[in-house]
C-alpha positions in Angstrom: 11.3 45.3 34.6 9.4 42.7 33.2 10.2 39.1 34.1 11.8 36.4 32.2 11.2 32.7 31.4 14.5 32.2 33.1 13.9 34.2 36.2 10.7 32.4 36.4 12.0 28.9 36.2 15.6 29.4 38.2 13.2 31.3 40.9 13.7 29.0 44.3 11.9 29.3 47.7 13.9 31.3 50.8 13.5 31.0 54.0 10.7 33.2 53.2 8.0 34.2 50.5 8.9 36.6 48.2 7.7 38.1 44.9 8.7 38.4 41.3 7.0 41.0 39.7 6.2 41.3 36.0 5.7 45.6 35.7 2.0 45.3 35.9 0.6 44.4 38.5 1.4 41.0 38.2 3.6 39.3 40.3 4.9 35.4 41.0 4.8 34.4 44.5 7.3 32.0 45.1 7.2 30.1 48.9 8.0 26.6 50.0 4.8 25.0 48.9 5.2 26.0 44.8 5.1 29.1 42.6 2.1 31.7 42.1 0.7 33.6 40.0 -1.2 36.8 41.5 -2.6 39.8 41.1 -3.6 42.8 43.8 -6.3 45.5 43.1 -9.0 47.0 44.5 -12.3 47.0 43.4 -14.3 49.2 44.9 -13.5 49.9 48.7 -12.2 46.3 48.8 -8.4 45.1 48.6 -8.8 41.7 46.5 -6.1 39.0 45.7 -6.8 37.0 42.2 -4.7 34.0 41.6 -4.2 32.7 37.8 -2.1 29.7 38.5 0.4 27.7 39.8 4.2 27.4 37.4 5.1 25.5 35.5 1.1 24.7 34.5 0.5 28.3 33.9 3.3 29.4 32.1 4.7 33.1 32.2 2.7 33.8 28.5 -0.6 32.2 30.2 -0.5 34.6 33.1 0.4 37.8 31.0 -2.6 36.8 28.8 -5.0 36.1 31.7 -3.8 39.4 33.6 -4.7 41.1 30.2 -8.1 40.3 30.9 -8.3 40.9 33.8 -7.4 44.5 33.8 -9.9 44.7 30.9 -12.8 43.9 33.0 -11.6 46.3 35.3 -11.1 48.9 33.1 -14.9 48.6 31.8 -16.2 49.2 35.6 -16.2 45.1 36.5 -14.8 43.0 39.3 -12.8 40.1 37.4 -12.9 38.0 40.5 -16.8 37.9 40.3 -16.8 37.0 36.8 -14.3 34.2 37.3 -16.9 33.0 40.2 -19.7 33.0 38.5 -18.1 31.1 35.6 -17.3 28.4 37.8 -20.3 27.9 39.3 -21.8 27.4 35.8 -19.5 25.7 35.0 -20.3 23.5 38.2 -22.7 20.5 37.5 -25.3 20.9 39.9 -26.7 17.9 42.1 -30.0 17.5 40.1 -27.7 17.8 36.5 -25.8 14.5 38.2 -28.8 12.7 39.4 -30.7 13.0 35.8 -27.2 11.6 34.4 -27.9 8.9 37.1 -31.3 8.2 36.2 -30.4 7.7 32.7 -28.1 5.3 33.3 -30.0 3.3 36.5 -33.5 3.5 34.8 -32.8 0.9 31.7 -32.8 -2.4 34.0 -36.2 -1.3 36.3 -39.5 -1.7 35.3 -41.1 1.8 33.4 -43.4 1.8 36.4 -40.4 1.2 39.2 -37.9 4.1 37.2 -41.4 6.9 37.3 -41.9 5.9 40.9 -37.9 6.3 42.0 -37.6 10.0 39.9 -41.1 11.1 41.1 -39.8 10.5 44.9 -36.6 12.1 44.1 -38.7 15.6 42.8 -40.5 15.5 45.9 -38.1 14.9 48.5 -34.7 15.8 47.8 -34.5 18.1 44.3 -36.2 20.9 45.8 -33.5 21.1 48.4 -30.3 20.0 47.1 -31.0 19.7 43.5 -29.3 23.7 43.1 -26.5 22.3 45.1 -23.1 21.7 43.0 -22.2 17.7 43.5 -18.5 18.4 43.9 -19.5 20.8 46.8 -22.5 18.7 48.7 -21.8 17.7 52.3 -23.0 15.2 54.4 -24.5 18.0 57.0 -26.9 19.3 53.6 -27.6 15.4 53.0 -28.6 14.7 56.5 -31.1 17.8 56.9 -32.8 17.0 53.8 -33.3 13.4 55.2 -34.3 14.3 58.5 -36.8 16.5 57.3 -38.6 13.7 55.5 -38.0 11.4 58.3 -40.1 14.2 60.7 -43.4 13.9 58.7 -43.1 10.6 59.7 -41.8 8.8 56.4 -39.0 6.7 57.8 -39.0 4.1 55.1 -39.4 6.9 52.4 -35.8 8.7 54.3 -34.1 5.6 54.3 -34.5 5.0 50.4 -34.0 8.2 50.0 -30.8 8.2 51.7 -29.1 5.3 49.7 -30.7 7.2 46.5 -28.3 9.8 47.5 -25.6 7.9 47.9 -26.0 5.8 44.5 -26.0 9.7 42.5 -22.8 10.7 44.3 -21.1 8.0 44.0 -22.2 8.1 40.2 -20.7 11.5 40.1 -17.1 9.9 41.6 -17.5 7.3 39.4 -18.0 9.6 36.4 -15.4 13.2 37.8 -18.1 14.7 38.7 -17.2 15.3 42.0 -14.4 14.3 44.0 -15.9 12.1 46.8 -19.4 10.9 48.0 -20.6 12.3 51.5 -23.1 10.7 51.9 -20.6 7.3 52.4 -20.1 9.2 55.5 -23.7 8.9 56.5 -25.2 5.1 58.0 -29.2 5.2 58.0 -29.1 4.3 62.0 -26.6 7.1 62.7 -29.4 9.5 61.8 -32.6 8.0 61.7 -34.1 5.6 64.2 -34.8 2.2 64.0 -38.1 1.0 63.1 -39.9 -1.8 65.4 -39.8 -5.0 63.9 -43.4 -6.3 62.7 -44.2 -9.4 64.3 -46.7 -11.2 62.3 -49.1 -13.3 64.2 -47.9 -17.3 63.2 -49.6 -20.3 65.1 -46.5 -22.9 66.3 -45.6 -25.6 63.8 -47.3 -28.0 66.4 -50.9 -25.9 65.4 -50.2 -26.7 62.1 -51.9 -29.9 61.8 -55.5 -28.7 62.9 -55.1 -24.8 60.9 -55.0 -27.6 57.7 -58.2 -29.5 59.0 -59.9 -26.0 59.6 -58.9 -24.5 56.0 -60.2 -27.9 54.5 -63.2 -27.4 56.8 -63.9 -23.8 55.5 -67.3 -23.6 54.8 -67.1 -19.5 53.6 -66.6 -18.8 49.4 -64.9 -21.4 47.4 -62.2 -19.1 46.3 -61.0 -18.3 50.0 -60.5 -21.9 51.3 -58.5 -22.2 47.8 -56.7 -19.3 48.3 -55.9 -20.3 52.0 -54.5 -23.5 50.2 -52.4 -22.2 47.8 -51.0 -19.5 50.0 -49.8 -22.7 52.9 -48.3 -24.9 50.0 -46.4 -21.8 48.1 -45.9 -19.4 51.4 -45.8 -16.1 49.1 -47.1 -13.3 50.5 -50.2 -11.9 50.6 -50.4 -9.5 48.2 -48.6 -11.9 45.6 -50.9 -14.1 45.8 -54.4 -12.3 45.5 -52.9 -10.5 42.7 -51.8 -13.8 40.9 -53.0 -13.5 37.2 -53.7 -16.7 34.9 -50.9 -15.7 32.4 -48.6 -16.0 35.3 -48.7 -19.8 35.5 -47.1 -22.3 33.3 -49.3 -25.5 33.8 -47.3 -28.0 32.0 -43.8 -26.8 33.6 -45.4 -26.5 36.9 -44.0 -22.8 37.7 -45.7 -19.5 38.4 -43.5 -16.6 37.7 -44.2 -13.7 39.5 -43.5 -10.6 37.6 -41.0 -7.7 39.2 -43.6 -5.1 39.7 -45.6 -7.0 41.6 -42.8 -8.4 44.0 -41.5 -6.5 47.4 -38.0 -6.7 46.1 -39.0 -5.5 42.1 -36.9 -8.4 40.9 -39.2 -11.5 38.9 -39.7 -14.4 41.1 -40.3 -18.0 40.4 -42.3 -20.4 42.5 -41.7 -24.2 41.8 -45.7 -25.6 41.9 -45.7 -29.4 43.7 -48.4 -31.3 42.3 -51.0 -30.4 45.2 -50.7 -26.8 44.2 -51.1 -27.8 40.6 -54.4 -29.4 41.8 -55.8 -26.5 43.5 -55.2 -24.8 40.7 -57.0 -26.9 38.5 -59.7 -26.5 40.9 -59.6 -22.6 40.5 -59.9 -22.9 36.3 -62.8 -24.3 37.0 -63.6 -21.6 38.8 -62.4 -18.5 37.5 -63.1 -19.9 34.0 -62.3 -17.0 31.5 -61.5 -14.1 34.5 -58.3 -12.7 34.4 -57.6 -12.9 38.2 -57.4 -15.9 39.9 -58.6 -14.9 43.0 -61.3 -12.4 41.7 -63.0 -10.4 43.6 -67.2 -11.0 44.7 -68.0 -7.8 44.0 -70.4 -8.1 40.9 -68.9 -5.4 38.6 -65.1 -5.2 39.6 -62.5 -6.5 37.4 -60.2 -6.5 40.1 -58.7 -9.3 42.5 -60.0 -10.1 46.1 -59.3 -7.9 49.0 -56.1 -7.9 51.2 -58.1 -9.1 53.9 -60.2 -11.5 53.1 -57.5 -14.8 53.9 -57.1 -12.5 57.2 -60.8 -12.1 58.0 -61.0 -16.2 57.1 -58.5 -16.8 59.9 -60.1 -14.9 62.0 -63.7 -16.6 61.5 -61.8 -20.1 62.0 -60.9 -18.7 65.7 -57.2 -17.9 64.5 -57.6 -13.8 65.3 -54.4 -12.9 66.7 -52.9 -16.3 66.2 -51.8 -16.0 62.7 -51.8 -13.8 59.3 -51.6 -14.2 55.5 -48.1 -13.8 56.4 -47.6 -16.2 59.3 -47.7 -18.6 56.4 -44.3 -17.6 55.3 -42.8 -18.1 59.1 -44.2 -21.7 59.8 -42.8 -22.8 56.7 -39.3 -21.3 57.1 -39.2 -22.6 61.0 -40.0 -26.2 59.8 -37.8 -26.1 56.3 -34.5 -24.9 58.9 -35.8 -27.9 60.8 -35.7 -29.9 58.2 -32.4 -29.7 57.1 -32.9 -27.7 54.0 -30.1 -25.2 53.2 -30.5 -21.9 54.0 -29.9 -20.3 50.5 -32.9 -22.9 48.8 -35.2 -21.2 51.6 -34.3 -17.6 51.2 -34.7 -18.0 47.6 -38.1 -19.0 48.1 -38.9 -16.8 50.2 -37.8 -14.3 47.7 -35.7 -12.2 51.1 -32.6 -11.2 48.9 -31.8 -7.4 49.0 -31.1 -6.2 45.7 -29.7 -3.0 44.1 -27.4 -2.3 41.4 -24.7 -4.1 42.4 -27.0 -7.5 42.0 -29.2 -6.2 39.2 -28.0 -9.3 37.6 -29.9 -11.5 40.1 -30.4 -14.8 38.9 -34.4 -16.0 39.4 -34.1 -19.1 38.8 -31.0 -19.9 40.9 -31.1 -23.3 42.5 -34.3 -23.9 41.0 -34.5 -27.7 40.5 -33.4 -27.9 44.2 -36.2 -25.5 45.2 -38.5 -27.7 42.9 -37.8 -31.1 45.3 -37.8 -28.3 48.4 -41.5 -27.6 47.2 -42.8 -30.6 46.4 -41.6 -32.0 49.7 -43.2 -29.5 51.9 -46.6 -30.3 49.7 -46.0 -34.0 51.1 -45.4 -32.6 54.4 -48.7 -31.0 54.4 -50.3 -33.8 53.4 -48.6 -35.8 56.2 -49.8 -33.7 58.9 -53.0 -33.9 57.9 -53.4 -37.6 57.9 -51.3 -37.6 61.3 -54.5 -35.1 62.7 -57.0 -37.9 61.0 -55.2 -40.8 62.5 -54.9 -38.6 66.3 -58.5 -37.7 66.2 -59.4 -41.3 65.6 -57.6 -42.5 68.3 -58.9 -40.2 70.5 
């Protein structure tokens, strides 16, 4: 006999399960945990179970109509259970499907260089080998594989972007129902991968300050490196800022050089505050660099580029400094004495341009506590200025 709407709701759970059936094969399974709707065939030499649904959601019409069909695809020779599989798994949308929905919504705050580079590194490290992957069913073991294995060619930084990449597409997909959870939450960087030695760059003591200053002024190699050495101790950016520093960059009259995003460690725009020492080097490099795009251009007759990486390094090095201090060190000696000073700790960082960013500060303010990073500036410019007279007025007494 065939079931009724009332048999099917009044239907309660014994002590154990038991069925209802409908005349065709079909058949409510009613137990403690809720009400079933199944179906038993064989397909093949197989003994399958399909399942349309759980009562009240799939009502007694629902599951007649869905048994329908399935008999149908058995009746033509198919296996209605492998038809309802593949369905949902193209239905399923695919980890590579949720990271280009990602992408399209990350991409429109980064720089058109930044966005290439993030999606380039994605197709070579992680779509090949979980892009097939459906989001909803990703674990963390698939996640940490794929990150080892770029971590074992010997890319640790590469794994660890790659990592929190991961983790900003599945939590996308939560974000969006695309998948229930994120697994990779599950994962921390140091749980997998190990920790890189901290670089120690090569500083002198703030005490060795006094006489690197009378050596810089001293310089007697090109014009443009004792400048640059100059520059680089009153605005302590790093290296690669500064021998990239175009003229466009620099606003003379408002005494700032903004740094664009792409060509900053952190890809966020960064101002430097210029006291009016730097303002007078750089004066002294117009004069120089008349009509050149670079400010630090290179001496190679024939490049339009900007001088090498090295060349503030090799200066040190000819001033008797190899091993003693770096480009970099620059940046140390000036935080050291700035602490020392009393200057707070946020002003410094900001100069220092040291604040992590991703999207949840995307909003990062630039320009934050700039007229306070403007006095900061100006008075370690004086500073400078004051250890070099103390080194006049020590040599003289000696």
């Amino acid at each position: 006999m065939k079931l009724s709407d009332v048999a099917v709701r009044q239907a309660k759970p014994k002590e154990k399960p038991f069925k209802l059936a409908d005349g065709t094969g079909l058949y409510l399974l009613v137990n403690r945990a809720g009400r079933y709707w199944r179906y038993d065939y064989r397909f093949g030499e197989k003994r399958k179970t399909i399942s349309y649904g759980v009562y009240p959601v799939m009502t007694l019409s629902a599951a007649r109509e869905a048994h329908l069909a399935a008999k149908r695809e058995l009746s033509e020779g198919r296996d209605p259970m492998a038809a309802r599989k593949a369905d949902k798994q193209a239905d399923a949308m695919t980890f590579k499907a949720v990271a280009e929905k990602w992408f399209a919504h990350w991409k429109p705050s980064k720089t058109e260089k930044h966005a290439a580079d993030v999606w380039r590194r994605l197709e070579i490290d992680i779509l090949p080998t979980l892009g097939d992957t459906p989001a909803n069913a990703l674990t963390a073991a698939q996640v940490r594989d794929c990150i080892k294995a770029i971590e074992a060619r010997g890319a640790l930084d590469i794994a660890k972007r790659q990592l929190q990449k991961c983790s900003q597409i599945m939590r996308y997909a939560v974000a969006h129902d695309l998948a229930e959870r994120n697994p990779v939450a599950d994962i921390q960087p140091s749980d997998i991968l190990p920790a890189r030695k901290k670089r120690n760059y090569s500083r002198i003591d703030a005490k060795e300050l006094p006489q690197l200053l009378r050596d810089m002024d001293a310089y007697v190699g090109g014009e443009h490196t004792r400048l640059a050495l100059q520059l680089m101790a009153l605005t302590f950016v790093r290296t690669g800022e500064l021998i990239g520093a175009r003229w466009g960059e620099f606003d003379m009259v408002a005494g700032r050089w903004s740094i664009p995003a792409d060509r900053m460690k952190m890809k966020t725009p960064h101002i430097v505050p210029l006291s009016k020492q730097a303002l007078a080097v750089l004066q002294k490099l117009q004069a120089l660099s008349y009509g050149r795009d670079y400010v630090f251009p290179s001496d190679i007759p024939g490049r339009k580029t900007h001088m090498s990486n090295n060349t503030i390094l090799y200066a040190l090095y000819r001033m008797g400094y190899r091993g003693r201090m770096t480009g970099h060190g620059f940046r140390g000696v000036a935080s050291t004495i700035l602490h020392e000073q009393g200057w707070p700790h946020e002003h410094i960082e900001l100069q220092l341009a040291h604040q992590e960013r991703d999207e949840v500060s995307a909003a990062y303010n630039h320009a934050l506590y700039l007229p306070q990073r403007a006095k900061l500036m100006q008075s370690w410019a004086d500073h400078l200025d004051a250890l070099r007279v103390e080194n006049v007025v020590a040599m003289r007494r000696a």
